[in-house]
mmCIF entry with sequence, helices, sheets and N, C-alpha, C, O atoms, coordinates in Angstrom:
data_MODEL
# 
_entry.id   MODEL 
# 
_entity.id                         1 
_entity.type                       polymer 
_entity.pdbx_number_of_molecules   1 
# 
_entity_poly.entity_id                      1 
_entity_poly.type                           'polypeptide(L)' 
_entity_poly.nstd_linkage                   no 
_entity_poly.nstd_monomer                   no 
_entity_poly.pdbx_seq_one_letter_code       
;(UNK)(UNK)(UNK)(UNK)(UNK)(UNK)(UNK)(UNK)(UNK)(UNK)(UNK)(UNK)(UNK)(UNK)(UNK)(UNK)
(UNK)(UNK)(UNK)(UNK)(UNK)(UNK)(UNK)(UNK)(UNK)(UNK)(UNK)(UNK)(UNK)(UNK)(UNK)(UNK)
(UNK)(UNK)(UNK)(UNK)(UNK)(UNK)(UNK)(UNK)(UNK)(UNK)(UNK)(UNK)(UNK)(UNK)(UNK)(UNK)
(UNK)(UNK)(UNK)(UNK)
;
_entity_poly.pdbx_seq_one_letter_code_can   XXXXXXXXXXXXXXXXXXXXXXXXXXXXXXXXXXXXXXXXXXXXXXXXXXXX 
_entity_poly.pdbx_strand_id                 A 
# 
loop_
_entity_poly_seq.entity_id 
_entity_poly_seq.num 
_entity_poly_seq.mon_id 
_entity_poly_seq.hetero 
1 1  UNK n 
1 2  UNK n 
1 3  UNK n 
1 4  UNK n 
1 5  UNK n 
1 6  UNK n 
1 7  UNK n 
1 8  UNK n 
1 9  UNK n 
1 10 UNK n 
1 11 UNK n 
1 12 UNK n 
1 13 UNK n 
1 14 UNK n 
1 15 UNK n 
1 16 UNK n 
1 17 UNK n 
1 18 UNK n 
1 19 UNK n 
1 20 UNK n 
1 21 UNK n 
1 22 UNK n 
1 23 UNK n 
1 24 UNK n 
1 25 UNK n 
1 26 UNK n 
1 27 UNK n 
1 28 UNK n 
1 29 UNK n 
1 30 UNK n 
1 31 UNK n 
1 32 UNK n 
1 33 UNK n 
1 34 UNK n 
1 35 UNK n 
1 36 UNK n 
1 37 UNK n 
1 38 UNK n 
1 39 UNK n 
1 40 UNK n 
1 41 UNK n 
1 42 UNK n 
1 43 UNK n 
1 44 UNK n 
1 45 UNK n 
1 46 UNK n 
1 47 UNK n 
1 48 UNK n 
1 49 UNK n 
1 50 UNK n 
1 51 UNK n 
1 52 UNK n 
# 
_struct_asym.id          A 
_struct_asym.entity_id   1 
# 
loop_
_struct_conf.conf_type_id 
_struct_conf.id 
_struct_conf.pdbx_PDB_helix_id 
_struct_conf.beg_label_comp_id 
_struct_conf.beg_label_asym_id 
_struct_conf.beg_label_seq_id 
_struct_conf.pdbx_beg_PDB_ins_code 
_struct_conf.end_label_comp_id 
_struct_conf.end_label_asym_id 
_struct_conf.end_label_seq_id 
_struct_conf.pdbx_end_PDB_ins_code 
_struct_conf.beg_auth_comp_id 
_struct_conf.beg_auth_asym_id 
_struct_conf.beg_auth_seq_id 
_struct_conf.end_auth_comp_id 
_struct_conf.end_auth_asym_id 
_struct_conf.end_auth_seq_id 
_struct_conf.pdbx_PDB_helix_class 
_struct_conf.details 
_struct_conf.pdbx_PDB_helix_length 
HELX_P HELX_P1 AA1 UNK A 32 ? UNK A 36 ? UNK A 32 UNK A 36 1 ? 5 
HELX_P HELX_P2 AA2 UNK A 45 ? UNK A 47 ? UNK A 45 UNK A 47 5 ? 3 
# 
_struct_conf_type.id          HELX_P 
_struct_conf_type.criteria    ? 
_struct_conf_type.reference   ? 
# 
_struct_sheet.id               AA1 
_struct_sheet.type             ? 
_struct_sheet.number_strands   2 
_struct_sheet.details          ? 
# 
_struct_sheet_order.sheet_id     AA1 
_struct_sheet_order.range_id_1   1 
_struct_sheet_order.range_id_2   2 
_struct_sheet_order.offset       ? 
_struct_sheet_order.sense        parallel 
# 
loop_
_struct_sheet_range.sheet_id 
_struct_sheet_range.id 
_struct_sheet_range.beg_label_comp_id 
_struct_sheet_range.beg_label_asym_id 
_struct_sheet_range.beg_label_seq_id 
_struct_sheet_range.pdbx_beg_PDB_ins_code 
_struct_sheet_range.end_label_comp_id 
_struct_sheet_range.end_label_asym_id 
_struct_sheet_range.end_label_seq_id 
_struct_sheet_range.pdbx_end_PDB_ins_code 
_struct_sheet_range.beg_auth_comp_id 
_struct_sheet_range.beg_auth_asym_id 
_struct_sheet_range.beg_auth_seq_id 
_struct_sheet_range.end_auth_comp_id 
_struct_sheet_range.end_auth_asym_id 
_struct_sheet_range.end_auth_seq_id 
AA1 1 UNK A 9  ? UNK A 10 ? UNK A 9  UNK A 10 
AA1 2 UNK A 25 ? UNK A 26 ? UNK A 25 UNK A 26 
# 
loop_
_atom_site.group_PDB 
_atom_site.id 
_atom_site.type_symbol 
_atom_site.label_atom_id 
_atom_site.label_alt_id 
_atom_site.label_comp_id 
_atom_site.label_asym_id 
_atom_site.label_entity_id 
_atom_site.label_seq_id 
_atom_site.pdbx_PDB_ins_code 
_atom_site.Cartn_x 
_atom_site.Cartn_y 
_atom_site.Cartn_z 
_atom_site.occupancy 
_atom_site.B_iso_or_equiv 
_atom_site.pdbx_formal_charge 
_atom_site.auth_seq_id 
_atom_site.auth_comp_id 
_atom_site.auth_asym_id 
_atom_site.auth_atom_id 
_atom_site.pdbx_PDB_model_num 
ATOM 1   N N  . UNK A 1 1  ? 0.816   -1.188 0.000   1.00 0.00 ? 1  UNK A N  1 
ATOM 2   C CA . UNK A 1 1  ? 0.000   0.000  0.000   1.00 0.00 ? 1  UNK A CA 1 
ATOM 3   C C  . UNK A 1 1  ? 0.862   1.255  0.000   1.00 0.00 ? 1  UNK A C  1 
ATOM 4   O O  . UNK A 1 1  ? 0.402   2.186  -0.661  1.00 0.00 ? 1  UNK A O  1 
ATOM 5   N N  . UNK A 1 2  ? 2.214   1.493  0.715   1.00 0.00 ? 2  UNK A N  1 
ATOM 6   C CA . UNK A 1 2  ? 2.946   2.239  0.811   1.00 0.00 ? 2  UNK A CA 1 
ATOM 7   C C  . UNK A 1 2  ? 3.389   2.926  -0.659  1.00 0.00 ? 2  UNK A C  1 
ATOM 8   O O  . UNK A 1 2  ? 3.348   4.120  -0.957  1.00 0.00 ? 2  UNK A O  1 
ATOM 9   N N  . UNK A 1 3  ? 3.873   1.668  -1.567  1.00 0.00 ? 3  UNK A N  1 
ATOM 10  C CA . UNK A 1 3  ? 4.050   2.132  -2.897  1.00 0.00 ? 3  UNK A CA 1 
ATOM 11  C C  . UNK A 1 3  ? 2.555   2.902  -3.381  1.00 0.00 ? 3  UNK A C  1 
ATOM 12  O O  . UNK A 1 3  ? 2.677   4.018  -3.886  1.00 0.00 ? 3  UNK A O  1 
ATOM 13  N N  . UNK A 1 4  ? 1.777   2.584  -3.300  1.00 0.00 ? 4  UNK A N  1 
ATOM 14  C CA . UNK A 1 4  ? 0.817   3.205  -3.823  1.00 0.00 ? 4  UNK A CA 1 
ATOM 15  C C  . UNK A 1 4  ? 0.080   1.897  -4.984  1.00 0.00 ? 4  UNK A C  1 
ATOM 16  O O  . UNK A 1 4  ? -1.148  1.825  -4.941  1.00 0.00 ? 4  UNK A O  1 
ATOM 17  N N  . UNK A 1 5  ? 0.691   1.091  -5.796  1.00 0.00 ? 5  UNK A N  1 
ATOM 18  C CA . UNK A 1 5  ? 0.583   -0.233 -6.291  1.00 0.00 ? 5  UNK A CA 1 
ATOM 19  C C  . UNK A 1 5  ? -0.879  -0.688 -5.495  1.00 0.00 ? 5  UNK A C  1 
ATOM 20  O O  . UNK A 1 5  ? -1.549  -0.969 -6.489  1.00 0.00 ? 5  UNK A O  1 
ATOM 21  N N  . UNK A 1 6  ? -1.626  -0.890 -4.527  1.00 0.00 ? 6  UNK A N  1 
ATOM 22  C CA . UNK A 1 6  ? -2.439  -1.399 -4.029  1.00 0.00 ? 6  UNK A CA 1 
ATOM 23  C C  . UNK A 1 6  ? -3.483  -0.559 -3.241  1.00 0.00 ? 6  UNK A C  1 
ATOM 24  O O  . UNK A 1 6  ? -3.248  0.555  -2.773  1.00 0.00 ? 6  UNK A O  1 
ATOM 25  N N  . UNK A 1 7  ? -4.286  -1.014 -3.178  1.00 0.00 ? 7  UNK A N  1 
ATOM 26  C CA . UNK A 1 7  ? -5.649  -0.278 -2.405  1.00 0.00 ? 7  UNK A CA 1 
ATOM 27  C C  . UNK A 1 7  ? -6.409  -1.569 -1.766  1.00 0.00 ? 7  UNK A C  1 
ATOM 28  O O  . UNK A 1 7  ? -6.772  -2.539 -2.432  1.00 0.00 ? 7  UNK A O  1 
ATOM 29  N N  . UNK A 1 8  ? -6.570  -1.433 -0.511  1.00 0.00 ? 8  UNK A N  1 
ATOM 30  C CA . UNK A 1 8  ? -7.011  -2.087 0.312   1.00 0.00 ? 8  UNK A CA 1 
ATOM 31  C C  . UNK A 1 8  ? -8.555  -2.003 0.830   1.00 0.00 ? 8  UNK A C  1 
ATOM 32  O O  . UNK A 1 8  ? -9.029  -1.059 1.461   1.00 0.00 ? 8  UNK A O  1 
ATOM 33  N N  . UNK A 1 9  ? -9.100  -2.944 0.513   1.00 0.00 ? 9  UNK A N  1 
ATOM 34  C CA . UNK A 1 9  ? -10.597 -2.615 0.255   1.00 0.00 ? 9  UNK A CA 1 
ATOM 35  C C  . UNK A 1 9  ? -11.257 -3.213 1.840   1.00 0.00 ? 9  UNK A C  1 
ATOM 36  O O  . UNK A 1 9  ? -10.595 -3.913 2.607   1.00 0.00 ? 9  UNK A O  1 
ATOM 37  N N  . UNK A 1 10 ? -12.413 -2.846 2.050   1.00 0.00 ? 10 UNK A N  1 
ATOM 38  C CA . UNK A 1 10 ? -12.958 -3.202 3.436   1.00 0.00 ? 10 UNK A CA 1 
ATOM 39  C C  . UNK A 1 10 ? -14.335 -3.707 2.925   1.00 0.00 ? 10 UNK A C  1 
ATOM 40  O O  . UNK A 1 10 ? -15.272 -2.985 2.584   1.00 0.00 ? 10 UNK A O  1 
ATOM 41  N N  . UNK A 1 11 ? -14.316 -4.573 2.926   1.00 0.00 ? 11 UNK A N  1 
ATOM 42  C CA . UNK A 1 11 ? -16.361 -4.830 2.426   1.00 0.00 ? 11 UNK A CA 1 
ATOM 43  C C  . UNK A 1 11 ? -17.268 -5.784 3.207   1.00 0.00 ? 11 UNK A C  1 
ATOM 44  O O  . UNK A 1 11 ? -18.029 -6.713 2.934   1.00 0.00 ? 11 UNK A O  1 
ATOM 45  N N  . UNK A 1 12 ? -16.769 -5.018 4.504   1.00 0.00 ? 12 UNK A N  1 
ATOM 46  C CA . UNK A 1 12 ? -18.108 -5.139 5.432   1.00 0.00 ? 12 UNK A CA 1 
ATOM 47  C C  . UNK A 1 12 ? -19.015 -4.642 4.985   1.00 0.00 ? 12 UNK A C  1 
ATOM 48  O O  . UNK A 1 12 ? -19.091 -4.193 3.841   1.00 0.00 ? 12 UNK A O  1 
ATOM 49  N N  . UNK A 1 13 ? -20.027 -4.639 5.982   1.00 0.00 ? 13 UNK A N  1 
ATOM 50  C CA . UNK A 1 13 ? -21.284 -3.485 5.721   1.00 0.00 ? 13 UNK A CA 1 
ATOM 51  C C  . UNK A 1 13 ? -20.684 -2.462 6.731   1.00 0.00 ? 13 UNK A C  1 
ATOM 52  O O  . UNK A 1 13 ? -19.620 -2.525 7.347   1.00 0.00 ? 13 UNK A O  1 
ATOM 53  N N  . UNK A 1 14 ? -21.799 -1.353 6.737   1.00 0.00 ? 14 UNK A N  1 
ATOM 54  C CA . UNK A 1 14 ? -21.526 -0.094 7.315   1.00 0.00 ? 14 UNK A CA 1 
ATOM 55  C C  . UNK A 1 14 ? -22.203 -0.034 8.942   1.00 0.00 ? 14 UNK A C  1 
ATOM 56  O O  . UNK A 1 14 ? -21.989 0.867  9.752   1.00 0.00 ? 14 UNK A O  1 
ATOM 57  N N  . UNK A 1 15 ? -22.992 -1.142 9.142   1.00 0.00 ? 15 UNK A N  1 
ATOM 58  C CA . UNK A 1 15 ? -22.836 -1.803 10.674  1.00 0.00 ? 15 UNK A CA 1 
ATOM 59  C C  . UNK A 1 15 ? -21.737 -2.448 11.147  1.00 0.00 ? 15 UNK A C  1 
ATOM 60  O O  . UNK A 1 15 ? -21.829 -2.556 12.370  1.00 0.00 ? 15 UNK A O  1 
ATOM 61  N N  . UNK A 1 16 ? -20.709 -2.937 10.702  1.00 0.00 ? 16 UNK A N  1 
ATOM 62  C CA . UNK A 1 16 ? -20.058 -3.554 11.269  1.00 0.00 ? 16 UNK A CA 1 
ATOM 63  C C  . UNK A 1 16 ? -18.255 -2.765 10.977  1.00 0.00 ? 16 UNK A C  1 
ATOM 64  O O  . UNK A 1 16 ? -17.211 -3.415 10.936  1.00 0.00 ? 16 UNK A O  1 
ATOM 65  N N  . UNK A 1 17 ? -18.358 -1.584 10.852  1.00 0.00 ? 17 UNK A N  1 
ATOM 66  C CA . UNK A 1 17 ? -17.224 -0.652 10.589  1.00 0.00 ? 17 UNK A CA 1 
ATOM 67  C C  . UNK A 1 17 ? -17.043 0.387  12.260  1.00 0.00 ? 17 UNK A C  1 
ATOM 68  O O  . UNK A 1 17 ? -16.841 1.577  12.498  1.00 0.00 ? 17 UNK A O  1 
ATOM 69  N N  . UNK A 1 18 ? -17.194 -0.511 12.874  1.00 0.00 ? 18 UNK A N  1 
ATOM 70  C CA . UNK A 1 18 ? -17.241 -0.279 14.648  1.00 0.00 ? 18 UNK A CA 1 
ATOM 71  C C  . UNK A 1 18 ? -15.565 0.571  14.305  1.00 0.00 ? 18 UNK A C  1 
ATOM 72  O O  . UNK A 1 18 ? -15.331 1.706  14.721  1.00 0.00 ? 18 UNK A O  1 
ATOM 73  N N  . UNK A 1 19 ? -14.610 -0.211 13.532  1.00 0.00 ? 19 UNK A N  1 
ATOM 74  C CA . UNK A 1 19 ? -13.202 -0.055 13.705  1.00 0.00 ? 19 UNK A CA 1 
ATOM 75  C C  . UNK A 1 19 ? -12.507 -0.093 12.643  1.00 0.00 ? 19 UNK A C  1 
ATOM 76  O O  . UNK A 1 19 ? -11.845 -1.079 12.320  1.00 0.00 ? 19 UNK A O  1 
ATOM 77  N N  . UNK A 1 20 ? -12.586 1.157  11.865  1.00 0.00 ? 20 UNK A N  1 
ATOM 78  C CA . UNK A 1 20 ? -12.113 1.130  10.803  1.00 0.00 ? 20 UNK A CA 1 
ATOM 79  C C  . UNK A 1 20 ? -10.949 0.335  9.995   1.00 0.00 ? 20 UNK A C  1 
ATOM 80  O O  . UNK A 1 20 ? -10.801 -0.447 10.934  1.00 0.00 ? 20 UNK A O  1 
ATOM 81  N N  . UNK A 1 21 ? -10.377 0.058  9.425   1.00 0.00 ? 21 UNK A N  1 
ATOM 82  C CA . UNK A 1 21 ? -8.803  -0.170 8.521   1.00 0.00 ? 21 UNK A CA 1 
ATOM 83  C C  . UNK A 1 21 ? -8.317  0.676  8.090   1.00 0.00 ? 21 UNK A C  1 
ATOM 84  O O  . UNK A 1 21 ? -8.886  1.281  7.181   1.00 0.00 ? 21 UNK A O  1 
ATOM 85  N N  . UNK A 1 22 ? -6.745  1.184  8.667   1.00 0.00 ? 22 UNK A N  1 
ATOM 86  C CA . UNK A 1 22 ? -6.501  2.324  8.537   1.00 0.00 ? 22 UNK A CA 1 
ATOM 87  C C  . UNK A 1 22 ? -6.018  2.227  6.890   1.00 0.00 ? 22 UNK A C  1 
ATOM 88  O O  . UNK A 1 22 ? -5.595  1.309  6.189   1.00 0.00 ? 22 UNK A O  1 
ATOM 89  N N  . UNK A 1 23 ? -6.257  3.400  6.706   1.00 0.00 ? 23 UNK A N  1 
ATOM 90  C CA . UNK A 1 23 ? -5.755  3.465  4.680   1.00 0.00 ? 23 UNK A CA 1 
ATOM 91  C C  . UNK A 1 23 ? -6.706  2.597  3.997   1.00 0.00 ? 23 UNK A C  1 
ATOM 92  O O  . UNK A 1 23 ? -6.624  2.375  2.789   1.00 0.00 ? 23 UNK A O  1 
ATOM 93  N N  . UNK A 1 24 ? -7.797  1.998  4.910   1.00 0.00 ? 24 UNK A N  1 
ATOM 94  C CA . UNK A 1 24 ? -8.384  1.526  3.926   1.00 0.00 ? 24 UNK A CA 1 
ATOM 95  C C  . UNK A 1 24 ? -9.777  2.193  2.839   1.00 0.00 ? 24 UNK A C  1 
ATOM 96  O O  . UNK A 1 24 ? -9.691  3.390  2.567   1.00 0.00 ? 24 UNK A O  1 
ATOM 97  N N  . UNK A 1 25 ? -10.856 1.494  2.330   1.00 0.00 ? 25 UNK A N  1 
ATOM 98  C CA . UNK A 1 25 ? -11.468 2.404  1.176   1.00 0.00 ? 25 UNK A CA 1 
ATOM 99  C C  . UNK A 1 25 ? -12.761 1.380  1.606   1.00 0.00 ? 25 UNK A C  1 
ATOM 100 O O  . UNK A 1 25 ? -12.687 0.193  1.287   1.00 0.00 ? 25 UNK A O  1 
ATOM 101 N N  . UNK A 1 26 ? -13.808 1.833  2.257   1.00 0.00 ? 26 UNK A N  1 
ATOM 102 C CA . UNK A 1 26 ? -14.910 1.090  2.641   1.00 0.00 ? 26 UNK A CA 1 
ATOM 103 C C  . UNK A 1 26 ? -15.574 1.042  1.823   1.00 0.00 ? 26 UNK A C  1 
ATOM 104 O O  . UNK A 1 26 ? -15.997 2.155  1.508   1.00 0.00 ? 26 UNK A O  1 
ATOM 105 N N  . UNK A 1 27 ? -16.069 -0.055 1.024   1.00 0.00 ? 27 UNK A N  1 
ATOM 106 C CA . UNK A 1 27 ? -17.234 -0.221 -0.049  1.00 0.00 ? 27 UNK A CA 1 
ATOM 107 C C  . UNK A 1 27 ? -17.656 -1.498 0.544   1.00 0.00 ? 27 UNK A C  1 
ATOM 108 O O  . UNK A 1 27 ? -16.797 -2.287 0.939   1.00 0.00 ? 27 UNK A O  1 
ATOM 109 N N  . UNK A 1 28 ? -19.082 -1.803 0.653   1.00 0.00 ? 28 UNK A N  1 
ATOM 110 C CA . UNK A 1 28 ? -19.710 -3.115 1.555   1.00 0.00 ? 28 UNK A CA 1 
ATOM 111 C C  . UNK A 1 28 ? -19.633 -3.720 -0.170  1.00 0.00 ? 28 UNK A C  1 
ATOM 112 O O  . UNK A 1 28 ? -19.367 -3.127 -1.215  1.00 0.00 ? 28 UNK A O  1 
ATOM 113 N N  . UNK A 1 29 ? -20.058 -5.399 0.165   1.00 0.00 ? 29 UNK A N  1 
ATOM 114 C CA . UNK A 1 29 ? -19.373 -6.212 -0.975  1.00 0.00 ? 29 UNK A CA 1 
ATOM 115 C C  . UNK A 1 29 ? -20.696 -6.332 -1.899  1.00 0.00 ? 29 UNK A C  1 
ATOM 116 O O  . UNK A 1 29 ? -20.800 -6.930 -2.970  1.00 0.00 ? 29 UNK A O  1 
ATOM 117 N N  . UNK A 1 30 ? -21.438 -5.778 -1.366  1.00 0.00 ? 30 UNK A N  1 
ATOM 118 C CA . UNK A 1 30 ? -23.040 -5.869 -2.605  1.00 0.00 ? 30 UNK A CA 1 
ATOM 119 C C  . UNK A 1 30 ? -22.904 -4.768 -3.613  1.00 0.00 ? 30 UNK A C  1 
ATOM 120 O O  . UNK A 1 30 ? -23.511 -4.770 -4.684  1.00 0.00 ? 30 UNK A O  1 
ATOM 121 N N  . UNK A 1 31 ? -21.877 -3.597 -3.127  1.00 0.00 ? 31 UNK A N  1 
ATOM 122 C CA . UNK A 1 31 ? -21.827 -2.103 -4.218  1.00 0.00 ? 31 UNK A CA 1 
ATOM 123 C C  . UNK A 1 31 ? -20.190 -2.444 -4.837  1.00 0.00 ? 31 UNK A C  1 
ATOM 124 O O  . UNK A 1 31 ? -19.472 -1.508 -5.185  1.00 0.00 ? 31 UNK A O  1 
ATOM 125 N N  . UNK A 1 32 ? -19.859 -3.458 -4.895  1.00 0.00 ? 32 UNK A N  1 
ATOM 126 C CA . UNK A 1 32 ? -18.709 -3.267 -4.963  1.00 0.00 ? 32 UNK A CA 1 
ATOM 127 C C  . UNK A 1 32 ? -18.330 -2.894 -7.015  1.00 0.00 ? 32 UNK A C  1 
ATOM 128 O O  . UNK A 1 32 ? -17.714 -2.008 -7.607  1.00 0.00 ? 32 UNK A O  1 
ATOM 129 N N  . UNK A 1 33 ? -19.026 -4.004 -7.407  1.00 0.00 ? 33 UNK A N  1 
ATOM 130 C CA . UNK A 1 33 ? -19.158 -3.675 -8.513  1.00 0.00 ? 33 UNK A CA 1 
ATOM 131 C C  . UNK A 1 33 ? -19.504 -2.418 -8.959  1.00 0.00 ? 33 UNK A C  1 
ATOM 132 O O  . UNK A 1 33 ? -18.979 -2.079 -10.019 1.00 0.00 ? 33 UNK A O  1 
ATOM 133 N N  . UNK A 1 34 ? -20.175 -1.719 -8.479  1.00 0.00 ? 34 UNK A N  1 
ATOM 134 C CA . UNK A 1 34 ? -20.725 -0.211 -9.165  1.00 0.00 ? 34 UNK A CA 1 
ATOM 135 C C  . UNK A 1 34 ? -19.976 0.671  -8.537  1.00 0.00 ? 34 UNK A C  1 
ATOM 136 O O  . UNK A 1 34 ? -19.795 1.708  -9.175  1.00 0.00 ? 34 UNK A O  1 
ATOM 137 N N  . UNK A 1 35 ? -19.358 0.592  -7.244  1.00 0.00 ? 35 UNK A N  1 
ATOM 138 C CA . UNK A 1 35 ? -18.088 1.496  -6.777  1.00 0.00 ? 35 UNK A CA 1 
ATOM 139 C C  . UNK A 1 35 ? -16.737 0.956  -7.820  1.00 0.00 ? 35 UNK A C  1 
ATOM 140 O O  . UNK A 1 35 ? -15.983 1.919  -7.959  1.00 0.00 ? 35 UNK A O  1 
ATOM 141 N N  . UNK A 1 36 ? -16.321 -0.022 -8.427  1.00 0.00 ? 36 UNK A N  1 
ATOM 142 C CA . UNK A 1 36 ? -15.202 -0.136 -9.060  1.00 0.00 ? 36 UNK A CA 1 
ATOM 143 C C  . UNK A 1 36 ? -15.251 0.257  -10.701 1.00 0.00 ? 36 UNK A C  1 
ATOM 144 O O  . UNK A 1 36 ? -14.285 0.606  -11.378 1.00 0.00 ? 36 UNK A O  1 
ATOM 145 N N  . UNK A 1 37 ? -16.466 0.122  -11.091 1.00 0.00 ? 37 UNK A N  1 
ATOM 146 C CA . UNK A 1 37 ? -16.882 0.845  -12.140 1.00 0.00 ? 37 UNK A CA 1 
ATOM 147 C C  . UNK A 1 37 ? -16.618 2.212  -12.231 1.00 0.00 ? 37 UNK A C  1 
ATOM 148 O O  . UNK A 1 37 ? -17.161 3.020  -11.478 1.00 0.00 ? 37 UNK A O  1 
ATOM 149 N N  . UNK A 1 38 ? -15.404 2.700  -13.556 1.00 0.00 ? 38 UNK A N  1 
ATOM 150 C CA . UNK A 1 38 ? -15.404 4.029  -13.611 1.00 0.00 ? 38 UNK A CA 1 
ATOM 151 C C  . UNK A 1 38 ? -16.438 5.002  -14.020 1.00 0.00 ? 38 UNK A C  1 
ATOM 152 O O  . UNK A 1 38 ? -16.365 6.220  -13.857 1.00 0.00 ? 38 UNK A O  1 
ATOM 153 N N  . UNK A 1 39 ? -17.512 4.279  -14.627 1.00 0.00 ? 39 UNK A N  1 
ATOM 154 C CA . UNK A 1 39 ? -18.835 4.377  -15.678 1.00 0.00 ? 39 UNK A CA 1 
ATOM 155 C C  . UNK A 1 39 ? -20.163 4.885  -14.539 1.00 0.00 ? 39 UNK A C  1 
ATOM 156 O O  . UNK A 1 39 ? -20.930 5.797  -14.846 1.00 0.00 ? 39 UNK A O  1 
ATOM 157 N N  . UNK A 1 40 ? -20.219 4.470  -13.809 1.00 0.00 ? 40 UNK A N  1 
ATOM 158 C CA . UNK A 1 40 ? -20.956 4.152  -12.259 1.00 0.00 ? 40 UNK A CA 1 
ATOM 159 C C  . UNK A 1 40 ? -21.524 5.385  -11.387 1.00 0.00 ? 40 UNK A C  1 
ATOM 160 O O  . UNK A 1 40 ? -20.866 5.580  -10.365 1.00 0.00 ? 40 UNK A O  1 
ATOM 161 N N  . UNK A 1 41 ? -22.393 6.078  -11.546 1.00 0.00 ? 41 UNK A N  1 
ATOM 162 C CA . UNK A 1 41 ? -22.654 7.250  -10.371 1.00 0.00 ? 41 UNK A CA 1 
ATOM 163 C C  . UNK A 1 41 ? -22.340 7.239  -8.637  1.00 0.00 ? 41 UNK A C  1 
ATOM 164 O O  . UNK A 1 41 ? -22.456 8.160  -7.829  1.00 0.00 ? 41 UNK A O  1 
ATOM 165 N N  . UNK A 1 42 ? -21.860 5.677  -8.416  1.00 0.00 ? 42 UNK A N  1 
ATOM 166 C CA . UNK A 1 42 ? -21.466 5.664  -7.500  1.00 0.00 ? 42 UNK A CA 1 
ATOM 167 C C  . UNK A 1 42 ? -19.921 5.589  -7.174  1.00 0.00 ? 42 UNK A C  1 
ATOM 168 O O  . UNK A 1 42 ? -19.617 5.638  -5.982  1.00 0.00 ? 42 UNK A O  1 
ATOM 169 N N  . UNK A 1 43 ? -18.757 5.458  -8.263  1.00 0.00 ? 43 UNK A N  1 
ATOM 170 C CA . UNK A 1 43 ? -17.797 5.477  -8.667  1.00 0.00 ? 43 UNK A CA 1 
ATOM 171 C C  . UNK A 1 43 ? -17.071 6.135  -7.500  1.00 0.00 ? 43 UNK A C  1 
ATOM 172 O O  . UNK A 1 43 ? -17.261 7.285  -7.103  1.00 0.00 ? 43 UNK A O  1 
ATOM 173 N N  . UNK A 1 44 ? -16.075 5.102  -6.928  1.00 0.00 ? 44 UNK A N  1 
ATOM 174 C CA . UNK A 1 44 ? -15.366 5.955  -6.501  1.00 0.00 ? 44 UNK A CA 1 
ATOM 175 C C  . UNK A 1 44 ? -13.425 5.950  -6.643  1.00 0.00 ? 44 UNK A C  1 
ATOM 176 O O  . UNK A 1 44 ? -12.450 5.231  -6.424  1.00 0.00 ? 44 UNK A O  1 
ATOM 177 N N  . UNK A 1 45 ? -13.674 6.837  -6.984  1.00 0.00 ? 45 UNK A N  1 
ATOM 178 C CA . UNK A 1 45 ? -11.952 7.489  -7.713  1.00 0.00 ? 45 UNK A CA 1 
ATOM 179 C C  . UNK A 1 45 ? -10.745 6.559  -7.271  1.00 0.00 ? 45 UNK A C  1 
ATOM 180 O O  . UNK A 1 45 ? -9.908  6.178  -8.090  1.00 0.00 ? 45 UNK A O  1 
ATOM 181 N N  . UNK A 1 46 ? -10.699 6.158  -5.701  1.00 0.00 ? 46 UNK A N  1 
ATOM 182 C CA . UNK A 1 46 ? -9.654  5.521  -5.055  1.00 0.00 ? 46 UNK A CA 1 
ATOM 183 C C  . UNK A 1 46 ? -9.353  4.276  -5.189  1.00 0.00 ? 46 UNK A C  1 
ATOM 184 O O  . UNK A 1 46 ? -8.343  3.662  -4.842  1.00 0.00 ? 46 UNK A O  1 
ATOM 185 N N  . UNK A 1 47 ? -10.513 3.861  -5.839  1.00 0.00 ? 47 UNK A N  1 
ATOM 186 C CA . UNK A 1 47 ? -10.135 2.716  -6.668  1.00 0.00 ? 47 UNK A CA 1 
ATOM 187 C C  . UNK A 1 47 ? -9.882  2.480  -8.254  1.00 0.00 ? 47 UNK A C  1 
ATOM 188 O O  . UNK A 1 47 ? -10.217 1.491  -8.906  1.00 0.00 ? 47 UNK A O  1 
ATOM 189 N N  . UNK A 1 48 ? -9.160  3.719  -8.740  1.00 0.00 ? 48 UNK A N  1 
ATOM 190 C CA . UNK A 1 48 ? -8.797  3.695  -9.976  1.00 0.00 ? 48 UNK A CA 1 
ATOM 191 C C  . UNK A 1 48 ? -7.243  3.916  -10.155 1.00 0.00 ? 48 UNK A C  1 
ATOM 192 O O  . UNK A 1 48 ? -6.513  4.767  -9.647  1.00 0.00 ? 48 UNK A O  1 
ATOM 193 N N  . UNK A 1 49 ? -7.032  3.144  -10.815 1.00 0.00 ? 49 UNK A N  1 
ATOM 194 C CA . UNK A 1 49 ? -5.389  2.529  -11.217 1.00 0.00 ? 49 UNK A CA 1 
ATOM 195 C C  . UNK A 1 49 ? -4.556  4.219  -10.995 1.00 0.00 ? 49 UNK A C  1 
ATOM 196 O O  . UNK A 1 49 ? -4.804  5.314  -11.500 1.00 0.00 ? 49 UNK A O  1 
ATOM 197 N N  . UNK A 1 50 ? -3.755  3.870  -10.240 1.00 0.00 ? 50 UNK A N  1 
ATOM 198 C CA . UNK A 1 50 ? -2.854  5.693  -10.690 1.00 0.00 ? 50 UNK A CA 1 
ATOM 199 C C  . UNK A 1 50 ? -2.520  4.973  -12.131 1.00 0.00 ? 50 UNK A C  1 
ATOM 200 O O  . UNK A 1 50 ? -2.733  3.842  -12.568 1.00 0.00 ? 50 UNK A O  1 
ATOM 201 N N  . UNK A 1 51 ? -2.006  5.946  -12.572 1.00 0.00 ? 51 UNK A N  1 
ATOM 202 C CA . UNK A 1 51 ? -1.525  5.947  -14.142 1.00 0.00 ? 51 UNK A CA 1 
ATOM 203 C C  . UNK A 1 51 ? 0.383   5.388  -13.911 1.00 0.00 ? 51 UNK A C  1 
ATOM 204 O O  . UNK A 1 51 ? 0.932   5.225  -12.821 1.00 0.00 ? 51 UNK A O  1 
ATOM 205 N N  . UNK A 1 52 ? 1.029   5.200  -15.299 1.00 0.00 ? 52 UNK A N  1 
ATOM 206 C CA . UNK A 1 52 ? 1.519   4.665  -15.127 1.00 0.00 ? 52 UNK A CA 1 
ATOM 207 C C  . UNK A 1 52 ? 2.291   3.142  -14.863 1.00 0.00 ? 52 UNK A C  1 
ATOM 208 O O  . UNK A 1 52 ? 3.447   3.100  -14.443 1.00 0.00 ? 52 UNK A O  1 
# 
């Protein structure tokens, strides 16, 4: 994660995020598909490749 190479995903639900993961990127595992989608209104950025 340090390199930046990886993103560490959390896909609990949002009841059970009592204790976060630090650096991590909370998407529960039912949105996961439409959060990794760049196409997606729910899209979210931190899971898109840095360039390079």
């Amino acid at each position: 994660m340090a390199s930046g190479k990886a993103v560490l995903l959390d896909v609990r639900e949002p009841v059970e995020w009592e204790q976060h993961i630090k650096g991590s990127v909370q998407v529960p595992r039912g949105l996961l598909e439409f959060v990794a989608d760049p196409t997606s209104a729910r899209h979210k950025a931190e899971l898109d490749r840095p360039a390079g």
